[in-house]
Backbone bond lengths (Angstrom), bond angles and torsions (degrees), N, CA, C in turn:
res aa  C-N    CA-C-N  psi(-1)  N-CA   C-N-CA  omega(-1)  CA-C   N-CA-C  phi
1 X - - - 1.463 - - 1.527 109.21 -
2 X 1.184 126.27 116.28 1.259 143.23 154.05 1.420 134.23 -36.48
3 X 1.622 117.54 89.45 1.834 106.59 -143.31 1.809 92.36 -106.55
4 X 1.424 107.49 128.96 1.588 111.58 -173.04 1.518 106.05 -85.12
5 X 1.469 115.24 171.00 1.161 115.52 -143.66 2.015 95.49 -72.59
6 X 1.627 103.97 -35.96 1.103 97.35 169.06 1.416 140.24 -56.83
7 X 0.971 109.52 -23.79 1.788 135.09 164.74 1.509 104.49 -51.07
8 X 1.568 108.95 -71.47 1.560 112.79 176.86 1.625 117.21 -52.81
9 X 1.316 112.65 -29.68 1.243 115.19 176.51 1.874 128.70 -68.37
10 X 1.486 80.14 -22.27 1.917 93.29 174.02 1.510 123.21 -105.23
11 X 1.627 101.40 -9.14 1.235 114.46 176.30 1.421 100.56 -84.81
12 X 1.351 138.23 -40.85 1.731 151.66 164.92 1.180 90.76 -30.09
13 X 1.407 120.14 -71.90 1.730 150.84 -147.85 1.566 91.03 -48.95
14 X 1.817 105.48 -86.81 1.165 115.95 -165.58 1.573 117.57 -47.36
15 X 1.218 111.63 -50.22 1.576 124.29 171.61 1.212 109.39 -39.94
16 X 1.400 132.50 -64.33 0.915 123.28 175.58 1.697 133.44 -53.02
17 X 1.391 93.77 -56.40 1.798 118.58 169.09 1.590 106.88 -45.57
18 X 0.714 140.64 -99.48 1.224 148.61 124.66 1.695 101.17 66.69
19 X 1.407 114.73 -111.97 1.326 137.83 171.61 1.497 93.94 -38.36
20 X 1.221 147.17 -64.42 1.783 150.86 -160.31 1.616 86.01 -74.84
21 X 1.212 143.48 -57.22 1.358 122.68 -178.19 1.647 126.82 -51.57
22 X 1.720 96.30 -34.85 1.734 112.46 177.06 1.852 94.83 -50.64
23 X 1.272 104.66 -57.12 1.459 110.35 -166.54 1.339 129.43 -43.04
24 X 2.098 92.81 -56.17 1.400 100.41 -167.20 1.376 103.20 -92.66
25 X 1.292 141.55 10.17 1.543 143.36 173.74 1.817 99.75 -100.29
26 X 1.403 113.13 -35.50 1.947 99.98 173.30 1.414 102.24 116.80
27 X 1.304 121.03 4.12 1.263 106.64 151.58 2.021 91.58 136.02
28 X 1.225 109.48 -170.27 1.871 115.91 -134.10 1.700 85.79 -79.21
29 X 1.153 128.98 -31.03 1.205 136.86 -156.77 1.857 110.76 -129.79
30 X 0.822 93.36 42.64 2.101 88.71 -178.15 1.569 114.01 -10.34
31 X 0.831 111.80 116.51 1.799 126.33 174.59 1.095 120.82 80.59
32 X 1.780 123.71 3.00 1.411 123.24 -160.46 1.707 86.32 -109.43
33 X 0.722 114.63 122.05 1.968 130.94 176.06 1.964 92.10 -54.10
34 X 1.153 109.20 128.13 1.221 99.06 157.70 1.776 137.55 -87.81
35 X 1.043 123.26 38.06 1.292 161.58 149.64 1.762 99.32 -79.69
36 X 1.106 132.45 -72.30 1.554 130.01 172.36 1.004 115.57 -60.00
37 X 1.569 133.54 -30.05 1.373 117.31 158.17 1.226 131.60 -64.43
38 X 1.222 102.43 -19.67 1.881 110.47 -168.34 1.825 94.51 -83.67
39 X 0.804 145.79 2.55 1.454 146.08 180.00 1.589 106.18 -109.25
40 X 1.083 101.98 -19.24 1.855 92.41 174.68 1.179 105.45 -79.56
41 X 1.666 107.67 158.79 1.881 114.27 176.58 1.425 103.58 -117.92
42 X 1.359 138.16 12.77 1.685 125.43 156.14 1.770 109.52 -171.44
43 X 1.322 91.07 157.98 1.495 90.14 -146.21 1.559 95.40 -132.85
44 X 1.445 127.49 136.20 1.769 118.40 -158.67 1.858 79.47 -119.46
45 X 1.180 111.52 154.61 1.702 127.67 177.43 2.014 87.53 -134.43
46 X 1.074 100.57 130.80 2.086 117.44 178.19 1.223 73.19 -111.19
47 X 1.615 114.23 140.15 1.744 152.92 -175.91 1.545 89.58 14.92
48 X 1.361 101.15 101.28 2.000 108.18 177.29 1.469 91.48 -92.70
49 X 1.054 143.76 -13.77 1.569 145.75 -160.85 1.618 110.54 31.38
50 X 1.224 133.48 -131.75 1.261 122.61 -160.20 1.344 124.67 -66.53
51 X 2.015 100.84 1.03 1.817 112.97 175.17 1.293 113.75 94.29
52 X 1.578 112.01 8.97 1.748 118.83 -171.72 1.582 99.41 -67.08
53 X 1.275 136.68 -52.33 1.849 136.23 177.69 1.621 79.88 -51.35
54 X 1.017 116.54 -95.70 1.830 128.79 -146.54 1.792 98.48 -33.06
55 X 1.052 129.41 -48.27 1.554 142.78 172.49 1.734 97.75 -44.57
56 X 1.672 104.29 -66.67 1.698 95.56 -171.94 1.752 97.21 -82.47
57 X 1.146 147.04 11.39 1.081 130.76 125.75 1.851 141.59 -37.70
58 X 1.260 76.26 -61.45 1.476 108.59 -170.18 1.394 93.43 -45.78
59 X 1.609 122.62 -54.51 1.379 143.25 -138.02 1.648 95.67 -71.28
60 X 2.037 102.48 -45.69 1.193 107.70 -155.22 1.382 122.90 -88.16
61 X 1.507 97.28 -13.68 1.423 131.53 -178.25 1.452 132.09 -118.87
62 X 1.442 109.56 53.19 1.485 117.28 -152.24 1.736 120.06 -48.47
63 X 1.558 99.24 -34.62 0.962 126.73 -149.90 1.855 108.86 -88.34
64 X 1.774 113.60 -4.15 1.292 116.48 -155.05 1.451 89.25 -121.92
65 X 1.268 107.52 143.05 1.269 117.66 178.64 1.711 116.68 -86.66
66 X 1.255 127.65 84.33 1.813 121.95 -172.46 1.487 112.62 -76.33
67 X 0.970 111.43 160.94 1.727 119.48 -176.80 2.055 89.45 -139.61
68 X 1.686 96.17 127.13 1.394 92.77 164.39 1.174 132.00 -116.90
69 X 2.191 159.11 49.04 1.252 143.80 -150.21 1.436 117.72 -65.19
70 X 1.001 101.97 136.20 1.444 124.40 164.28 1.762 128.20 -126.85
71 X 1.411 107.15 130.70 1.900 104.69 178.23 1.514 97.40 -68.71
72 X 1.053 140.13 35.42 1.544 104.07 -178.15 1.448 90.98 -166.96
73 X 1.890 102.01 110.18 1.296 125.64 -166.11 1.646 109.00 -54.80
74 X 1.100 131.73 -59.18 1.985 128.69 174.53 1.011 88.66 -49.06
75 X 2.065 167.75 -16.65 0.936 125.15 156.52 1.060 139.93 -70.92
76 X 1.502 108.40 -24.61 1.098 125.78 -164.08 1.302 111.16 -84.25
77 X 1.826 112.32 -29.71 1.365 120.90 -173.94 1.542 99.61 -70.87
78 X 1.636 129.79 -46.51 1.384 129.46 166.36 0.977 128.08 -46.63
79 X 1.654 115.84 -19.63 1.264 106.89 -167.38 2.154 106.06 -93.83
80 X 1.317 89.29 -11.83 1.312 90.68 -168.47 1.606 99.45 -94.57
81 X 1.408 105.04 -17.90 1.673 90.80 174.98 1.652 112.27 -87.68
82 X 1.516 125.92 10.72 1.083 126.99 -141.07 2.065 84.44 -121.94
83 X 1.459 96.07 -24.45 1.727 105.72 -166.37 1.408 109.73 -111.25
84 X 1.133 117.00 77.26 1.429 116.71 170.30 1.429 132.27 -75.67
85 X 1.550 114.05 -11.80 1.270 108.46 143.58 1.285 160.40 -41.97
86 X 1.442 142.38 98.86 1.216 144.77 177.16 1.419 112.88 -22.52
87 X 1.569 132.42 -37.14 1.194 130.51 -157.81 2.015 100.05 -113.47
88 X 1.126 99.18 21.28 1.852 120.74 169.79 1.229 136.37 -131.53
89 X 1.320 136.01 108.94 1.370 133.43 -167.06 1.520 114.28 -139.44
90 X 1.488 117.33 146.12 1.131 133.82 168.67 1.234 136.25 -87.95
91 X 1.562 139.24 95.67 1.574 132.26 -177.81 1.583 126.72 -81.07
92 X 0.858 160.95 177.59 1.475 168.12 -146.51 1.189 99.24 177.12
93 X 1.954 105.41 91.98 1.672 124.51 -177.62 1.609 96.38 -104.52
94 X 1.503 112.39 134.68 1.544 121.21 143.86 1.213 121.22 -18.97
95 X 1.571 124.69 -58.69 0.859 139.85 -121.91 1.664 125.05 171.03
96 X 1.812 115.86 130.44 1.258 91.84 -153.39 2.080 94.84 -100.50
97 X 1.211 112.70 -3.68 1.258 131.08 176.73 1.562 121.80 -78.27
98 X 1.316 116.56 -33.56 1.519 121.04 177.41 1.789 98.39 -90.13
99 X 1.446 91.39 153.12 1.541 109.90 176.29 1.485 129.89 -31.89
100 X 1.501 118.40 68.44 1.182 129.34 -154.87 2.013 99.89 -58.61
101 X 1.758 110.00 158.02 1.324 110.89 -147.05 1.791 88.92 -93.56
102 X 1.576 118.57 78.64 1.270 117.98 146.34 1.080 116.95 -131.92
103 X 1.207 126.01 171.51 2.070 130.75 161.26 1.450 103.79 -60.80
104 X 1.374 110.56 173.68 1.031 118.68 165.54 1.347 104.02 -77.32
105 X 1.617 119.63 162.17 0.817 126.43 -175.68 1.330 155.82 69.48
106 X 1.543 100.16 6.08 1.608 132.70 -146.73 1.828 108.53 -62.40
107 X 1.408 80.05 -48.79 1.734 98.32 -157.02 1.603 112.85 -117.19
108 X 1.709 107.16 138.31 1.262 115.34 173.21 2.403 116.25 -69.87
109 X 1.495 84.63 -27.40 1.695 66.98 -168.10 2.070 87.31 -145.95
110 X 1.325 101.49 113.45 2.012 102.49 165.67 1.857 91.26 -82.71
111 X 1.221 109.77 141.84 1.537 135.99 170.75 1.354 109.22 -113.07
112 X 1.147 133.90 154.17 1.601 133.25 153.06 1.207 100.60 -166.37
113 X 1.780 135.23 166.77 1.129 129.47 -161.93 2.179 78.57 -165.19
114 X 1.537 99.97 130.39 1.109 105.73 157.69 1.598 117.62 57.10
115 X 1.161 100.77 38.01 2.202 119.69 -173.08 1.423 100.74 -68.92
116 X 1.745 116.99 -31.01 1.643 115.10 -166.91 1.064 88.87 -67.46
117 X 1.470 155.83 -23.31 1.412 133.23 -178.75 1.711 123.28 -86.95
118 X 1.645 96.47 11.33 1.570 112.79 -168.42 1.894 92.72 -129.02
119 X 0.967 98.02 0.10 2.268 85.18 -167.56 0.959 100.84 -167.34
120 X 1.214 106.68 130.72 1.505 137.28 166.40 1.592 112.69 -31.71
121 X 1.014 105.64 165.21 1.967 112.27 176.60 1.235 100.74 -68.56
122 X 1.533 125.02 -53.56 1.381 116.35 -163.11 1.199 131.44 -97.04
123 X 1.584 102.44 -11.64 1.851 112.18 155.26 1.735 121.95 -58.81
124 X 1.408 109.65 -3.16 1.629 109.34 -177.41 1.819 109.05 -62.57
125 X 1.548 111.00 -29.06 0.958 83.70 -164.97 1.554 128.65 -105.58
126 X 1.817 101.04 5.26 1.038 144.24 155.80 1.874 125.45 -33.87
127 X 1.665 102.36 -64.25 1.010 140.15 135.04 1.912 135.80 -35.73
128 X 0.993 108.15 -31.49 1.371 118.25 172.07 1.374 117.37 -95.89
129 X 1.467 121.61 -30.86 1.165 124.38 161.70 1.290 118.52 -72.00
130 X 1.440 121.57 -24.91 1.272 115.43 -168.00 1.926 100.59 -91.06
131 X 1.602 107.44 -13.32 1.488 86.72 169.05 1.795 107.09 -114.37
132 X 1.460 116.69 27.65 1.317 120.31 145.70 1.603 103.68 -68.74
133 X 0.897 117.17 -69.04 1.895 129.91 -172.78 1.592 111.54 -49.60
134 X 1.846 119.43 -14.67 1.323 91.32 -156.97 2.036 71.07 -128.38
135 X 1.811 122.06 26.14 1.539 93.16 147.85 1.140 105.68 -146.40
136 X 1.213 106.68 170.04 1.407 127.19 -156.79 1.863 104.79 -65.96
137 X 1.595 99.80 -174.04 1.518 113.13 -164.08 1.561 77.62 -78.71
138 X 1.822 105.13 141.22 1.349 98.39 166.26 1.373 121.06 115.20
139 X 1.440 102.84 -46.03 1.704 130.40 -153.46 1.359 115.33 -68.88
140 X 1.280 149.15 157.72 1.220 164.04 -178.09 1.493 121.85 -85.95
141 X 1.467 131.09 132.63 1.040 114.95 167.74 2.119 94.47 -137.19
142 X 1.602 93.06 132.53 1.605 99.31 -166.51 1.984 87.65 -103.86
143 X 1.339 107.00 138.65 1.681 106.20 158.60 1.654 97.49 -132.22
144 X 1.074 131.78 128.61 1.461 156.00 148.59 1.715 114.27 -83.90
145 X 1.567 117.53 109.20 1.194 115.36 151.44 1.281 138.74 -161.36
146 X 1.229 158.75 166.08 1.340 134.73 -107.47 1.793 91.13 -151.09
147 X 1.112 92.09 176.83 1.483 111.12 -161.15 1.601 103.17 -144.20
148 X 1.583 118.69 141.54 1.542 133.47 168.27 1.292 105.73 -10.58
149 X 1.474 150.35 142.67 1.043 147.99 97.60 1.600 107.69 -2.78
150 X 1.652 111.61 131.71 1.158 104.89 153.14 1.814 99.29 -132.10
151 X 1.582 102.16 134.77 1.369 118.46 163.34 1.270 138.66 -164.58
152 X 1.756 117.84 177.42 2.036 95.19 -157.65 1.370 95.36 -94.91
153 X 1.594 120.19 42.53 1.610 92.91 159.55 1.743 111.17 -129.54
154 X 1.454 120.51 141.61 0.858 116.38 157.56 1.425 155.35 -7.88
155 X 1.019 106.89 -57.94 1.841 111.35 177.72 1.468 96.23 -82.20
156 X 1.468 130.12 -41.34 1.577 129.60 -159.23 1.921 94.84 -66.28
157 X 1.491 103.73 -30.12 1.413 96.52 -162.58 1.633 102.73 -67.85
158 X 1.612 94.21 -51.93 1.768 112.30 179.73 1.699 105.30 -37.36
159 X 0.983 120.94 -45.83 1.657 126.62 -178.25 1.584 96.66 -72.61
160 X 1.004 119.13 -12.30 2.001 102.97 -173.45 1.846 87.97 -98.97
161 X 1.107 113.37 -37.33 1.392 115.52 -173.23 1.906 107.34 -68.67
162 X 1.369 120.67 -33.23 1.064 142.17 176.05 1.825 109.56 -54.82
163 X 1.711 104.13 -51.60 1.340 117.31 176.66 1.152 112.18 -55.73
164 X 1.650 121.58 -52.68 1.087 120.85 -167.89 1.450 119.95 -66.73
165 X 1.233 116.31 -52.61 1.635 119.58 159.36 1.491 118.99 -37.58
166 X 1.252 115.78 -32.25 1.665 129.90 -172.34 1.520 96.84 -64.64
167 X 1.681 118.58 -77.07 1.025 123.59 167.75 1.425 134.06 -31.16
168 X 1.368 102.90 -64.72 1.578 110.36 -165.93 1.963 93.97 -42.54
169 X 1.789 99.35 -61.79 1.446 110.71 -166.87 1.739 104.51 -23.48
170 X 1.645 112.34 -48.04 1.036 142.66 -165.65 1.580 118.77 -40.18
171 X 1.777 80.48 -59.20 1.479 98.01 177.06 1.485 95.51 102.28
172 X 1.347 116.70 35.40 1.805 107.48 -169.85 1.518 91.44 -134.37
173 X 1.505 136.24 13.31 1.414 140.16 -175.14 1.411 107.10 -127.70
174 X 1.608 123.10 125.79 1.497 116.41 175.23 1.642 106.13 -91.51
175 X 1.262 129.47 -22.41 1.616 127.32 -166.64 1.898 98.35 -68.97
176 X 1.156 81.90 148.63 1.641 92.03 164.02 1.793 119.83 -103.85
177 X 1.632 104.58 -18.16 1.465 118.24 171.05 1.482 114.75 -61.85
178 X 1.139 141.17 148.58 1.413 144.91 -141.89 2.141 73.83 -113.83
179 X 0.944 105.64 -22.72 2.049 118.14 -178.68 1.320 101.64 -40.59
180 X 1.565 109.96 -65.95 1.766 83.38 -158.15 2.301 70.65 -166.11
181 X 1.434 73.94 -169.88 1.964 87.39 -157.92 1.630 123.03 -86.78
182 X 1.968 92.49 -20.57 1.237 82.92 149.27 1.870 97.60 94.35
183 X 1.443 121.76 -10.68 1.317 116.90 -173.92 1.315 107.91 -83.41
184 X 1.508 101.46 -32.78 2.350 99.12 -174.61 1.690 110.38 -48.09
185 X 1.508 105.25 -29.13 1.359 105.49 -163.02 1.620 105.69 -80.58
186 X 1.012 116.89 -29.78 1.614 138.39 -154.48 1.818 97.35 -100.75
187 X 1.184 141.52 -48.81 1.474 141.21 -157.73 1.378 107.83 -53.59
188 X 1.750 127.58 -65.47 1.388 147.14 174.34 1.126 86.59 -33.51
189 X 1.306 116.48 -88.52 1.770 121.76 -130.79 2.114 114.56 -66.19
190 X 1.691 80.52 -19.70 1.637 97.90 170.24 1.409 105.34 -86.01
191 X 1.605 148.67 -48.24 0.911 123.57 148.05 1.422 132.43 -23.32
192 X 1.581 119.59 -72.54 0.802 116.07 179.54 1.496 128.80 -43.53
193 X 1.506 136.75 -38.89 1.162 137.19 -126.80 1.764 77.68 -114.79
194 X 1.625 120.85 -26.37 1.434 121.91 165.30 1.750 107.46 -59.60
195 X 1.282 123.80 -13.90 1.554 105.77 -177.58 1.016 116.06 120.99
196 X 2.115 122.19 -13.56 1.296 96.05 -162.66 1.783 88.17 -101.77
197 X 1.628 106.54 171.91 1.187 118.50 -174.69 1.524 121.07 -118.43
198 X 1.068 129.77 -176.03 1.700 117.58 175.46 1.772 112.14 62.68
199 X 1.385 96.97 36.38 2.058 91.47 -162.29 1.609 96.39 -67.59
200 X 1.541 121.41 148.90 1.342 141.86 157.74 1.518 117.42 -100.94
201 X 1.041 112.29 122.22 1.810 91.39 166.29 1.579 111.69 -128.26
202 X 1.176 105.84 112.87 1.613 109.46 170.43 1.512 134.30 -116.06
203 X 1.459 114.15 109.34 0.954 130.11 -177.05 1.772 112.36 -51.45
204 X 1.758 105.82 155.81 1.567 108.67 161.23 1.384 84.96 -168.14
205 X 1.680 86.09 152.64 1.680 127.27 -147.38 2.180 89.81 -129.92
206 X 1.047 96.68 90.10 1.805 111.15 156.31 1.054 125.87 -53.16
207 X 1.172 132.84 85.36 2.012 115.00 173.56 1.541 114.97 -101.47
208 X 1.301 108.90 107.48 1.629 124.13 -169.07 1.999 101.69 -100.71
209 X 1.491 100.30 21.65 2.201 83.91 -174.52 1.236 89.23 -81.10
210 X 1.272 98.82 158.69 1.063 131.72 -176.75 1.935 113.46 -49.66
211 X 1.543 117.65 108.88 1.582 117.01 170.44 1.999 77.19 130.45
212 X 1.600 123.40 -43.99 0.942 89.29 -179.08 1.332 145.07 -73.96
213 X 1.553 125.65 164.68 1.635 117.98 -177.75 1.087 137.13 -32.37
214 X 1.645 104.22 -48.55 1.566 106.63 160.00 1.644 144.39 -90.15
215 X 1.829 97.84 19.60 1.127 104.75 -179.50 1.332 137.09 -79.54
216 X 1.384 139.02 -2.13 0.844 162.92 136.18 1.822 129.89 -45.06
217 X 1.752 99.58 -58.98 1.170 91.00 170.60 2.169 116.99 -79.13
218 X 1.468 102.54 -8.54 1.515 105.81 -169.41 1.357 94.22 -78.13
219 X 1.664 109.14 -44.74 1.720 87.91 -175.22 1.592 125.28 -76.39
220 X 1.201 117.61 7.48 1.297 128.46 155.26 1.201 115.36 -58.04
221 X 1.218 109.06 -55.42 1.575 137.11 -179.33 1.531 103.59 -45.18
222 X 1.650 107.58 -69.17 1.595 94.06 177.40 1.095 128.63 -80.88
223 X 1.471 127.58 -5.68 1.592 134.04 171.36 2.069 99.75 -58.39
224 X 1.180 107.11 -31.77 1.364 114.21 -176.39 1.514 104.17 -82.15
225 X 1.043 119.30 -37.67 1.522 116.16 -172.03 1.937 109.82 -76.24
226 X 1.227 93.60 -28.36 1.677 106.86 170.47 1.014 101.18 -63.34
227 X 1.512 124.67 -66.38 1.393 111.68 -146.49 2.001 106.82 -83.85
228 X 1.655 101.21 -11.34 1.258 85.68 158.06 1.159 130.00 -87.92
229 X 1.291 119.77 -15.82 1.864 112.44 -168.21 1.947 98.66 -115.89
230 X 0.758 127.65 -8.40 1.710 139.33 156.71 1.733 104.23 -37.78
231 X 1.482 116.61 -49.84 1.498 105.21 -169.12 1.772 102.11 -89.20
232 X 1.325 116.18 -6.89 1.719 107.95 172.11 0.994 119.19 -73.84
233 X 1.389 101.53 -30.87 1.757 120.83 -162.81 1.591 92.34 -80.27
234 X 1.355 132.75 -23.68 1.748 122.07 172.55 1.364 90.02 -71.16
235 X 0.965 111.09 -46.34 1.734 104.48 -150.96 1.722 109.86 -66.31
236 X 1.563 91.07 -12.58 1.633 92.45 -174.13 1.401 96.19 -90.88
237 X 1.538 134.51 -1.89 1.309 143.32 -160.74 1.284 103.73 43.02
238 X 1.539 126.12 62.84 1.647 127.74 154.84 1.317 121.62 -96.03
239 X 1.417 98.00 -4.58 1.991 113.65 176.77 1.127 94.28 -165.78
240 X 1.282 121.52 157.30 1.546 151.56 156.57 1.476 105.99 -79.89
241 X 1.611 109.48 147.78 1.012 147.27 174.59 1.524 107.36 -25.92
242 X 1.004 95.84 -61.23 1.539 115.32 176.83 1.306 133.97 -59.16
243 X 1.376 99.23 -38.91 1.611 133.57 -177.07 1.821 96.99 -71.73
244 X 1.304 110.54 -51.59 1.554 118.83 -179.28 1.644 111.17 -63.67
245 X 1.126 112.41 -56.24 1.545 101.33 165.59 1.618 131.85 -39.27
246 X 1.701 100.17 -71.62 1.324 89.54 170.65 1.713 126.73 -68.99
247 X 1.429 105.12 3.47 1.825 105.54 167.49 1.348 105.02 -68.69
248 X 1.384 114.87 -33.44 1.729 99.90 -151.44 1.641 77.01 -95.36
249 X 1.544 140.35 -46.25 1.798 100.67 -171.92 1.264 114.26 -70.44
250 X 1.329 122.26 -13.75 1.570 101.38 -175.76 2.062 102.11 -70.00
251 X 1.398 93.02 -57.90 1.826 80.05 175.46 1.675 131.48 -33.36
252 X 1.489 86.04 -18.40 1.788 90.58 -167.80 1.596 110.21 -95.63
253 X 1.775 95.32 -18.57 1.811 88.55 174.60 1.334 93.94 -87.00
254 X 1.414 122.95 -39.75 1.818 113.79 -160.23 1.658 96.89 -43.05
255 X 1.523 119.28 -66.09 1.659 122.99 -171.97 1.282 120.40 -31.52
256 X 1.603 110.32 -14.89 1.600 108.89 -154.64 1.553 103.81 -104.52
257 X 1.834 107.99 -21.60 1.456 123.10 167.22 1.785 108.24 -40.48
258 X 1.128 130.65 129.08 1.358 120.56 122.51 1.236 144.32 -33.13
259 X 1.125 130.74 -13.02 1.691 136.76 169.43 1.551 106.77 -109.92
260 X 1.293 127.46 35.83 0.924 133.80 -152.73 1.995 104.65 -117.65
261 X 0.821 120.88 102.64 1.636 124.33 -156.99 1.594 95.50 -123.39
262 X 1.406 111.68 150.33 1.567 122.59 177.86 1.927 99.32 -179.14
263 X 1.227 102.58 142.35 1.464 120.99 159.29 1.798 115.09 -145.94
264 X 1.853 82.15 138.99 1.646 87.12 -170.67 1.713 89.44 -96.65
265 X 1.329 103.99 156.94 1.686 91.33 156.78 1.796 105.60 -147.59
266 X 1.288 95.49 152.39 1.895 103.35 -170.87 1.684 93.43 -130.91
267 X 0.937 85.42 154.77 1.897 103.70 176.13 1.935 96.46 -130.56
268 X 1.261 77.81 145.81 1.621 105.67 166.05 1.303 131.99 -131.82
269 X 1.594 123.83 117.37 1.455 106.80 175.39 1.725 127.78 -100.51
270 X 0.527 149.30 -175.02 1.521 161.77 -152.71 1.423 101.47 -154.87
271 X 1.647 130.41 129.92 1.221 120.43 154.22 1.685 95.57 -161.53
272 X 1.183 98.55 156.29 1.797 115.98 -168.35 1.373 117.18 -113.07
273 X 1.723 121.36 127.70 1.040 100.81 164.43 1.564 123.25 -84.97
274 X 1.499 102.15 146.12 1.760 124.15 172.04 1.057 104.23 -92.77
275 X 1.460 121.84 118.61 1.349 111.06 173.76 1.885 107.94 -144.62
């Protein structure tokens, strides 16, 4: 299979992102003790992309059998060259809203992290039913997703303001405030109203300014996220050609400032089916 340059560019992305999110969120599953993970026997990943979670799954959880779908065939093909484990596999779904190909009951825990950049606003709830139906009595369902950058420099802000327009256009943003995206408020109550019960929601707060620990590998992180979502954003005509170039070096000198401050923050909920 023939992987386009944009392909390589999200496969960089995720790979990277990926492992630094395990880190700065506390580990594969936010709030689930890993003692409770080690007792489940199969584990569903919604858009695993090149299989980097399901891999540090796999690693941590020898013993659990994961299943990962994804719409978008180079992930799926990466993900399977990436999983050489017997107890790991990769699917190639239509679609993450129609009757995805398990039994009922399949799975102890569905995971996904960051779907608003994969689905529409109004497929969420499409999707939630379909991984009420596909786990067991008991079972887990994890959603991870993130919110604007906020920071004091200029161009970093212009790129959070950039996202949001990206999205909304998208149809993958519920806020109408140009502020922030609008999912913390919206995740729970859509869980909930899908069925599951016992909801948790726990927030985490990223600080990437400059001197801190993770600043280095985050601004990697967004130099990758620029240079992948920078050429949609022409195509959506929200900047010129031109305009996108000098966006992504100015972001790349601002990071390198010392007075240079930013925190990301993502929430995650937890909710169980009762059945």
């Amino acid at each position: 299979m023939k992987i386009c340059n944009d392909d390589v560019v999200e496969i960089a992305r995720l790979t990277n992102h990926i492992p630094l999110l395990i880190f700065c969120l506390g580990g594969l599953v936010p709030g689930v003790p890993h003692e409770d993970l080690s007792k489940m026997k199969a584990v569903l990943e919604v858009g695993c992309g090149p299989g980097v979670w399901m891999q540090e799954f796999t690693d941590a959880n020898p013993g659990i059998q994961v299943t990962g779908i994804d719409t978008r065939p180079t992930m799926v093909d990466q993900a399977r060259k990436r999983l050489q484990e017997p107890n790991a596999s990769a699917l190639l779904v239509s679609s993450y809203t129609d009757q995805l190909p398990f039994n009922d009951a399949s799975f102890d825990l569905v995971s996904m992290h960051c779907m608003s950049l994969l689905l529409e606003r109004e497929k969420w709830a499409s999707l939630l039913s379909e991984c009420q139906r596909v786990l067991r009595s008991e079972g887990l369902i994890r959603v991870t997703e993130f919110e604007l950058a906020q920071s004091n420099a200029q161009a970093t802000e212009e790129w959070s303001q950039l996202c949001w327009q990206a999205l909304k256009q998208l149809d993958r943003c519920p806020s109408e405030s140009r502020r922030y995206l609008g999912w913390f408020s919206e995740l729970e109550p859509m869980i909930s109203a899908a069925g599951f019960q016992e909801c948790v929601c726990i927030p985490h707060v990223v600080n990437y300014s400059y001197g801190a620990p993770c600043h280095q590998e985050w601004k990697r992180d967004l130099n990758l996220q620029v240079r992948k979502y920078l050429p949609l954003m022409v195509e959506m005509h929200l900047l010129t050609q031109e305009q996108s170039v000098s966006l992504q070096e100015r972001i790349e000198q601002e990071m390198n400032v010392p007075s240079f401050h930013a925190i990301q923050h993502f929430l995650t909920v937890l909710g169980r089916k009762i059945s």
